[in-house]
C-alpha positions in Angstrom: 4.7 58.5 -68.2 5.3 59.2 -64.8 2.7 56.2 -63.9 4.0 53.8 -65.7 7.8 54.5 -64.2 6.2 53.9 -60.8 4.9 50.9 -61.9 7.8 49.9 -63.1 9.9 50.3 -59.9 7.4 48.3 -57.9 7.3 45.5 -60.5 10.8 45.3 -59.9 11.1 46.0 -56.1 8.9 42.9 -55.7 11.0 40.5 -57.9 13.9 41.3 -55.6 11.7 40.6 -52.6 10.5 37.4 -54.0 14.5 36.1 -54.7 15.5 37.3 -51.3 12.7 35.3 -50.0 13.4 32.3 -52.0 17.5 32.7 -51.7 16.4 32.6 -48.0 13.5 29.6 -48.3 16.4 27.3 -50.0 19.1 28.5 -47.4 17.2 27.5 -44.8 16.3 23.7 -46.4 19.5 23.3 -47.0 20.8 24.4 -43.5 18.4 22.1 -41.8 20.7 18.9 -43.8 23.5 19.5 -42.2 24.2 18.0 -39.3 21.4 17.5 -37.8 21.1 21.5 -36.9 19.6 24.7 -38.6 21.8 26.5 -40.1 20.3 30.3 -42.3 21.6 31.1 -45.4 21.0 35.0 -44.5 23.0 37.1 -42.0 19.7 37.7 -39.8 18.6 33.8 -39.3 22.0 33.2 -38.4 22.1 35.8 -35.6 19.0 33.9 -34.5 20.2 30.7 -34.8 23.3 32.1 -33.1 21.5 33.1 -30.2 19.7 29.7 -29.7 22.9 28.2 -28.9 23.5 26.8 -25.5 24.2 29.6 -23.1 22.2 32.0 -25.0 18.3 33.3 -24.6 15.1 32.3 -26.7 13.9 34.8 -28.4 10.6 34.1 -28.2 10.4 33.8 -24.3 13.7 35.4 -23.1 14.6 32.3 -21.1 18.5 31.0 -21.1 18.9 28.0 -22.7 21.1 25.5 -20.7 21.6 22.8 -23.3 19.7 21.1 -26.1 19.0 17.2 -26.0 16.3 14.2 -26.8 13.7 13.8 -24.7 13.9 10.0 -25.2 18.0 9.7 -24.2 17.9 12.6 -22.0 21.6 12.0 -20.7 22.9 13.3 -24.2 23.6 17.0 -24.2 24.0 19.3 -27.9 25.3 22.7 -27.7 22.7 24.0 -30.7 19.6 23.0 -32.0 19.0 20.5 -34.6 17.6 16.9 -35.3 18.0 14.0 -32.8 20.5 11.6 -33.7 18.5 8.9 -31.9 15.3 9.5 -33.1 13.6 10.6 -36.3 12.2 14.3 -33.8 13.6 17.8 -33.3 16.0 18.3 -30.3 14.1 20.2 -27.0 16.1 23.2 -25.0 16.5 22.9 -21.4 15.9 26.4 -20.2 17.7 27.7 -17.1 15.3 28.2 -14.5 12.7 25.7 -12.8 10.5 24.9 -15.5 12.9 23.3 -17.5 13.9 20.3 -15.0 13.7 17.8 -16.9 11.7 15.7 -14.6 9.0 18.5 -14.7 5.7 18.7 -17.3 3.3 20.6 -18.3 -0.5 18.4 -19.4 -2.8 20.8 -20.8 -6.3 20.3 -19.9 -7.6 18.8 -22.7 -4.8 15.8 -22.1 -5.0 15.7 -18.8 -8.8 14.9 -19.3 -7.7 12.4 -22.7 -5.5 10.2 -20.3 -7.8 10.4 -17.3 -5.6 12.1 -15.0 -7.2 12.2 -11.5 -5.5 13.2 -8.2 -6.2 12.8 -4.5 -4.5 14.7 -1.4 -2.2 14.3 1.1 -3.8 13.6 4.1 -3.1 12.9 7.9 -4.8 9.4 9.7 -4.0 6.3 11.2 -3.5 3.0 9.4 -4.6 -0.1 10.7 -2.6 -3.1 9.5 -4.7 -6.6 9.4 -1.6 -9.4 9.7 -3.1 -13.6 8.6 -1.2 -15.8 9.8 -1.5 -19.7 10.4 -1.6 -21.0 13.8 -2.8 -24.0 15.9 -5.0 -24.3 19.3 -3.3 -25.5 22.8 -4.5 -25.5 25.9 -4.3 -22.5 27.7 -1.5 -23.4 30.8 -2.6 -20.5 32.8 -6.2 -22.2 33.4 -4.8 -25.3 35.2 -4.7 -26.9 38.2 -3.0 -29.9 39.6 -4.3 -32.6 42.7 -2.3 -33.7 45.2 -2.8 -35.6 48.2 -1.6 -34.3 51.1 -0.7 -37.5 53.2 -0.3 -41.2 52.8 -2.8 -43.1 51.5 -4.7 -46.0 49.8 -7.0 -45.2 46.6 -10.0 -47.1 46.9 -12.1 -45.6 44.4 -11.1 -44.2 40.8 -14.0 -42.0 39.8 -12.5 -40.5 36.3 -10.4 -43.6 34.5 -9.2 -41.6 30.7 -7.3 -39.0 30.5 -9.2 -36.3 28.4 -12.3 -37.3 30.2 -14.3 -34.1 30.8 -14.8 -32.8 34.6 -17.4 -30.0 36.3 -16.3 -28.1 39.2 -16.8 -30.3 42.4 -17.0 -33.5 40.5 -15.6 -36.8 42.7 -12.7 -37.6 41.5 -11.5 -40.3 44.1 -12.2 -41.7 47.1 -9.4 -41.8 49.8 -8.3 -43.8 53.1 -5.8 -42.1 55.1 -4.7 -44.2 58.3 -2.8 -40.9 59.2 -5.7 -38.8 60.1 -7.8 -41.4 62.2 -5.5 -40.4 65.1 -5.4 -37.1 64.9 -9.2 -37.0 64.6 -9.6 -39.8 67.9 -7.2 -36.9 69.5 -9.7 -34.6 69.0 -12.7 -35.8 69.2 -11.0 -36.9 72.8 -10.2 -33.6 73.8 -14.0 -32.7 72.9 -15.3 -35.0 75.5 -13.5 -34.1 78.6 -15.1 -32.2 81.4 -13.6 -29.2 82.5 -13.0 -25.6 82.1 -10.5 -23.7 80.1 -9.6 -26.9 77.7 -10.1 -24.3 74.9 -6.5 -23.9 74.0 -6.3 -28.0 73.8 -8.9 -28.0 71.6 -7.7 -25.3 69.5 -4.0 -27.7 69.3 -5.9 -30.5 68.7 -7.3 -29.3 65.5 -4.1 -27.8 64.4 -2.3 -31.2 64.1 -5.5 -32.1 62.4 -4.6 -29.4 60.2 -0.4 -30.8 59.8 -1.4 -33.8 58.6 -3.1 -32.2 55.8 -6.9 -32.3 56.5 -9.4 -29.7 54.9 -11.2 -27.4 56.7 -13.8 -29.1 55.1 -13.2 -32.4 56.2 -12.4 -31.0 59.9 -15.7 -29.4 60.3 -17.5 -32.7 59.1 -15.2 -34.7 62.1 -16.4 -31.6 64.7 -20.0 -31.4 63.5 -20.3 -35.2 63.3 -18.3 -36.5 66.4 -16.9 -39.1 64.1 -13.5 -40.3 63.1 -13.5 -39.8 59.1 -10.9 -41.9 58.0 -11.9 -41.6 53.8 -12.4 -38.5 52.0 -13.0 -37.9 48.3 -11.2 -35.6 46.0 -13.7 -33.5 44.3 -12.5 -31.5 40.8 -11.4 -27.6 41.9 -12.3 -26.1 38.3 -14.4 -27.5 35.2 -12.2 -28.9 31.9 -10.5 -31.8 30.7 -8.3 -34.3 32.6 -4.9 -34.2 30.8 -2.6 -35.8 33.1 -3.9 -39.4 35.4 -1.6 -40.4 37.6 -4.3 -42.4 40.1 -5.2 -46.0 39.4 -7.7 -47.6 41.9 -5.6 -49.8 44.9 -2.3 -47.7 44.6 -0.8 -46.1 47.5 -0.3 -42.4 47.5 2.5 -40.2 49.0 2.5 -36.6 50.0 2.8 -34.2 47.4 2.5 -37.1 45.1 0.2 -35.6 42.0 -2.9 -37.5 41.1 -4.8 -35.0 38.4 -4.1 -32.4 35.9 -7.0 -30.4 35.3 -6.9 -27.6 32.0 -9.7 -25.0 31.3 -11.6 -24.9 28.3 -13.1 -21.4 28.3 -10.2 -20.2 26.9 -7.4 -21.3 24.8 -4.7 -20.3 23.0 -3.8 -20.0 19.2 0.3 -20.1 18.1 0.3 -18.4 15.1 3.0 -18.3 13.2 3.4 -15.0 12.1 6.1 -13.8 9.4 9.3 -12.7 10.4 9.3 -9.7 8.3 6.0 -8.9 9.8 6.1 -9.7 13.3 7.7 -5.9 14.4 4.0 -4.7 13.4 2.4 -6.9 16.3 2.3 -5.7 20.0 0.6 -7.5 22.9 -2.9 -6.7 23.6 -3.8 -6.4 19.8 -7.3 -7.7 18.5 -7.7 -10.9 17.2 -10.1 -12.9 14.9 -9.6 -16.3 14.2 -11.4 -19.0 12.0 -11.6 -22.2 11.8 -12.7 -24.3 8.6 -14.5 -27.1 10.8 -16.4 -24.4 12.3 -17.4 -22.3 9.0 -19.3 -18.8 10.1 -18.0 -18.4 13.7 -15.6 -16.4 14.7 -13.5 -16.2 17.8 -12.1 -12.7 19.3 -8.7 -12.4 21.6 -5.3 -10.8 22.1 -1.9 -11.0 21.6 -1.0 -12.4 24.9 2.9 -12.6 23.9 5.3 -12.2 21.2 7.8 -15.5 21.7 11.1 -14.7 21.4 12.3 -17.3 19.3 12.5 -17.3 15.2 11.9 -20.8 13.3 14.9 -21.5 10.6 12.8 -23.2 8.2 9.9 -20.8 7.9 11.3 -17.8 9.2 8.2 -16.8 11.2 7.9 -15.6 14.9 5.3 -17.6 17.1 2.8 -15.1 18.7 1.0 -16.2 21.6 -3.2 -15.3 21.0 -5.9 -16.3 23.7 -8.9 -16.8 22.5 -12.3 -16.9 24.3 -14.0 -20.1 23.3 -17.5 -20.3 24.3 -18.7 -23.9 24.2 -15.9 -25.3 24.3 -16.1 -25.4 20.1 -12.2 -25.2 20.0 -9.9 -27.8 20.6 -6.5 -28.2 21.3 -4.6 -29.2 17.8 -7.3 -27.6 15.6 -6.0 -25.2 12.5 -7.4 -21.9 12.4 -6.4 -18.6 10.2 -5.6 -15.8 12.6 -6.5 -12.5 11.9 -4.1 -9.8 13.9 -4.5 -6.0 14.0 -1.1 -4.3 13.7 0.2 -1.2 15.7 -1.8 2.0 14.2 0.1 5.6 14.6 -1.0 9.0 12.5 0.9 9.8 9.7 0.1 11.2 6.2 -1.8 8.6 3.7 -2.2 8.3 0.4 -4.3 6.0 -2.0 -1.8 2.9 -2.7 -2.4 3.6 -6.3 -0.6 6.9 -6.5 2.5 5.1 -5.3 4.9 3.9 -8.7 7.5 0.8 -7.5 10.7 1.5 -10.0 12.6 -1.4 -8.4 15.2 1.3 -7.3 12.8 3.9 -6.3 9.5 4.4 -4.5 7.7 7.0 -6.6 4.8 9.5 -6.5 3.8 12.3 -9.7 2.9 15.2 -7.5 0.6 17.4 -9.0 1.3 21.1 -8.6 0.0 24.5 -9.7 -0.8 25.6 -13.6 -0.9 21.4 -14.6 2.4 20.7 -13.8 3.6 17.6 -12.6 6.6 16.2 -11.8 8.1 12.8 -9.0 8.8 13.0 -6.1 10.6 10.1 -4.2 8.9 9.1 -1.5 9.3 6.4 1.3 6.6 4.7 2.6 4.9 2.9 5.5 2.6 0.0 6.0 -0.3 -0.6 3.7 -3.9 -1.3 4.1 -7.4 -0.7 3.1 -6.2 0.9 -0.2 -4.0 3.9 1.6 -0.4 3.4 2.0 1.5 5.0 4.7 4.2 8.2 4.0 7.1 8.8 6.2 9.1 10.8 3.8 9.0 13.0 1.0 5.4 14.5 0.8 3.6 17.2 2.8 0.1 17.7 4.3 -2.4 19.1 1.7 -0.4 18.5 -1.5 -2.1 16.1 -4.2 -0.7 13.3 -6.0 -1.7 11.5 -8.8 -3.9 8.4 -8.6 -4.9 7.1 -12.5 -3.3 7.8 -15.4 0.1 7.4 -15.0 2.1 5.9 -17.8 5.0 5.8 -16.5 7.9 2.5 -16.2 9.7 1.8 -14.2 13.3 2.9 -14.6 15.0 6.5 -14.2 15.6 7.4 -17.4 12.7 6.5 -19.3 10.6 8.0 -16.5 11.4 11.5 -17.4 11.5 10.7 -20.6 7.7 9.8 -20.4 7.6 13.0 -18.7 8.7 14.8 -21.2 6.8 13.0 -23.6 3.4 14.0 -21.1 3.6 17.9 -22.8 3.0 16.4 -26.8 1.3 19.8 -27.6 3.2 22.7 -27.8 2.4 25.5 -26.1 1.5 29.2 -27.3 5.1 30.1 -26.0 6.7 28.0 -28.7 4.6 28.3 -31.8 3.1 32.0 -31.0 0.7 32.5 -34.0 2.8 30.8 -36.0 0.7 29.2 -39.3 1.3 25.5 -40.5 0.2 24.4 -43.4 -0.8 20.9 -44.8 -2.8 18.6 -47.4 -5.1 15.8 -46.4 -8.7 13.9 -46.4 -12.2 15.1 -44.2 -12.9 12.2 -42.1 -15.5 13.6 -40.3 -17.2 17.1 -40.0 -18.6 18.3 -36.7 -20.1 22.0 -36.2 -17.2 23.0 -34.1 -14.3 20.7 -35.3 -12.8 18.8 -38.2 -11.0 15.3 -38.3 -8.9 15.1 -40.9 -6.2 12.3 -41.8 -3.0 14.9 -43.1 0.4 13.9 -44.1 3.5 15.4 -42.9 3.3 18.7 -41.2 7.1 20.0 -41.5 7.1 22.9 -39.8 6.2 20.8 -36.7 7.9 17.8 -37.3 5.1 15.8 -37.0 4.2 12.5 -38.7 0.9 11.5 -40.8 -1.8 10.9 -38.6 -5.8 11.4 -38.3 -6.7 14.0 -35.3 -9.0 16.8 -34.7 -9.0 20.5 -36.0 -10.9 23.1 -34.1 -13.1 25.0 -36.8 -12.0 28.8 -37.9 -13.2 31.5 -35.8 -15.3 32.4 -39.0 -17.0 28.8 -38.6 -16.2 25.7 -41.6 -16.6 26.7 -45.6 -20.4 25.5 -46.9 -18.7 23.1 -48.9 -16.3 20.8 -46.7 -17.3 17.4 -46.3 -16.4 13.6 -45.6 -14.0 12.0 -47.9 -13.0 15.5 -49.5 -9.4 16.3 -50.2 -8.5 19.7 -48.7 -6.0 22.3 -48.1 -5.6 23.7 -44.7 -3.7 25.7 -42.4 -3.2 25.5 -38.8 -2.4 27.9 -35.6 -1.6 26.5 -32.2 -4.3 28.1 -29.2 -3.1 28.4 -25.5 -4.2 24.8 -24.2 -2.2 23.3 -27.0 -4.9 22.5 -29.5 -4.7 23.1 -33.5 -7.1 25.8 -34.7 -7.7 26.1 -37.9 -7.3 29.2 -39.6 -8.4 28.6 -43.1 -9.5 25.0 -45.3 -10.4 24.6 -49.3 -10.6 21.7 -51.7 -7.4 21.0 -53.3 -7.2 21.3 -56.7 -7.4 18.0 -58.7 -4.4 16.3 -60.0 -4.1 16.2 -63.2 
């Protein structure tokens, strides 16, 4: 008798547990239609909920919640949990301490290694800028002379007749007839022939005025060796080049100081290269150069910056710099293109790859990778660029790493830390504990240590339908699960984020 009283008080001590639990079940459903927000239909759940407010602590991690909002419109602040207004997904709390900046992540291993995330470090070099530019050869006007006579004359022979016409050193160039010397040399040679002693100091003023009426010492030691009045000369080419001024024409008389030739070098020339304006600050005199010409394919000529010009062109906004180039044969000419090749200023700084750097339009961005797979931007500004490292002068420090491939990002504030937020799409043991979800769906594929499985819903989690991967029980997979077989499983959450499963059987048919 006894028994069967004690069987009847637990009979009915579990049909009042079972419509608590389902009082509470349908409270809860209920609650989570209105307004977006959970609401529990018993006193407890509403304590909790209570406490999940803004300004209160999560129970499951102690940390203050700030305020609740979409990751996707992250501007929008809610006081309480509940569904997004904007999008079909569960509000997210922004805790009070670091962790919860919004423009902070956590990536899990396994999806930092699913979206190829690879990072390089901050370190400290010089960066050598190569500036092409455009330019033309001219003569170079520091390898040039100019002849002159030095007295009146006749010309009575005109050895180079073009202008242009190539000259060697000590070539004839003309032959002269001065009338003006003949008596300055008879004075000499005068003074030469007389008997006597001491006539050294008339000598020595004899050749002086041969000297004011503008004889070489040449030509004067050919009168004293010779004992002849010379009353022609020749005009021999001081340096080999080009003639590019002729003033001389055979018969013509010729003053003093009057200028008869223009000599200009060839062994080296000079290149104005038009360099742009925005670029020209990175150029300093004495900089390597290469240049190339397309009628000269495969050579190349090597120089310096020999001058920055100081004035700007208004149609093409570029800055003419001045490079002389060694030109060995005589293979450049004045007037020929060439593509000019100049080595910019190079000062140690800290580099990074030029891929880790994100342009937002507003912003110059880099997704610094810190400890425990965080990751959040940093604004950065940046240097010159070259050889696939860009230069940093602000924002970054020496050792820390950055992130060089597999950022998703765009390029706009907001829906960058949106995407940020978006990076953590597993939640973590701190949210979902050993918390079990449940759902119903078809074996795609069965692996000895994982399932794939195309599920509908999962409620508890928000999520949509969707194939993905299930890590097999600890126990191992049920002889009997296979491809294409309608199943029953439930679901914890490990510590990197990845679903475990904790138990799978065939669903029953439907009838």
């Amino acid at each position: 008798m006894k028994l069967k009283i004690l069987a009847s008080v637990l009979i009915a001590a579990g049909v009042l547990a079972a419509g608590v639990y389902g009082a509470y079940v349908i409270g809860m459903k209920r609650g989570m239609g209105m307004s977006g927000s959970t609401v529990a239909a018993v006193p407890g759940a509403l304590a909790a909920t209570d406490a999940m407010k803004a300004g209160g602590a999560d129970p499951s991690t102690g940390k203050k919640i700030l305020y609740w909002h979409d990751p996707m419109v992250p501007g929008q602040k809610f006081d309480k949990p509940g569904k997004s207004p904007f999008m079909d997904m569960m509000l997210v709390p922004v805790f009070a301490d670091g962790d919860s900046d919004q423009s902070q992540v956590t990536v899990s291993p396994r999806v930092q290694q699913s979206l190829g995330v690879r990072t390089a470090e901050v370190v400290r070099g010089s960066i050598t800028r190569h500036v092409e530019a455009a330019g033309s050869i001219a003569f170079n006007e520091r390898d040039q002379v100019v002849v002159q006579t030095r007295a009146t004359g006749y010309i009575e022979r005109l050895y180079v007749r073009a202008t242009l016409d190539r000259v060697s050193k000590g070539q004839p160039l003309a032959d002269l007839y001065v009338p003006d010397w003949v008596a300055a040399q008879e004075e000499f040679l005068s003074v030469r022939r007389m008997q006597g002693s001491d006539l050294s100091a008339l000598v020595d003023g004899a050749r002086q005025r041969m000297r004011q009426v503008g004889m070489s010492d040449e030509l004067m030691s050919l009168v004293e060796t010779g004992g002849k009045v010379q009353p022609r000369f020749t005009l021999v080419a001081p340096m080999g080049g080009v003639i590019v001024e002729l003033m001389a024409r055979e018969g013509m008389t010729v003053m003093p100081g009057a200028t008869l030739f223009r000599i200009n070098g060839l062994s080296s020339v000079w290149a104005n290269a038009e360099v742009p304006e925005s670029q020209a600050g990175l150029l300093r005199p004495g900089a390597t150069v290469e240049a190339r010409s397309p009628a000269l394919p495969g050579t190349v000529f090597k120089g310096t910056v020999q001058a920055l010009l100081p004035d700007i062109n208004q149609n093409t906004r570029t800055r003419k710099a001045r490079v002389e180039l060694a030109n060995p044969g005589a293979l450049l000419a004045p007037g020929m293109f060439v593509s000019v090749a100049l080595s910019a200023r190079a000062e140690p700084g800290l580099m990074v790859p030029t891929e880790a750097i994100i342009q937002t339009g507003k912003r110059t961005v880099v997704m610094l990778a810190e400890a425990s797979g965080k990751f959040r931007p940093v604004d950065v500004d940046i240097g010159i660029e070259s050889g696939g490292q860009t230069e940093i002068k602000r924002g970054l420090e020496l050792g820390q790493k950055v992130v060089v491939s597999g950022q998703f990002l765009v390029d706009s504030e907001a829906s960058l830390r949106a995407t940020t937020t978006r990076m953590a799409e597993m939640p973590d043991s701190k949210s979902t504990g050993a918390v079990e979800h449940s759902g119903e769906g078809k074996v795609e594929a069965v692996r000895r240590d994982a399932v794939t499985l195309s599920h509908g819903p999962i409620a508890s989690l928000q999520w949509g339908a969707m194939t993905m991967d299930f890590g097999a029980p600890p126990s191992g997979l049920p002889a009997g699960v296979k491809a294409g077989q309608t199943v029953k499983f439930a679901f914890t959450m490990n510590k990197e984020g990845e679903p475990v499963l904790t138990r799978i059987e065939p669903a029953p048919e439907k009838k």
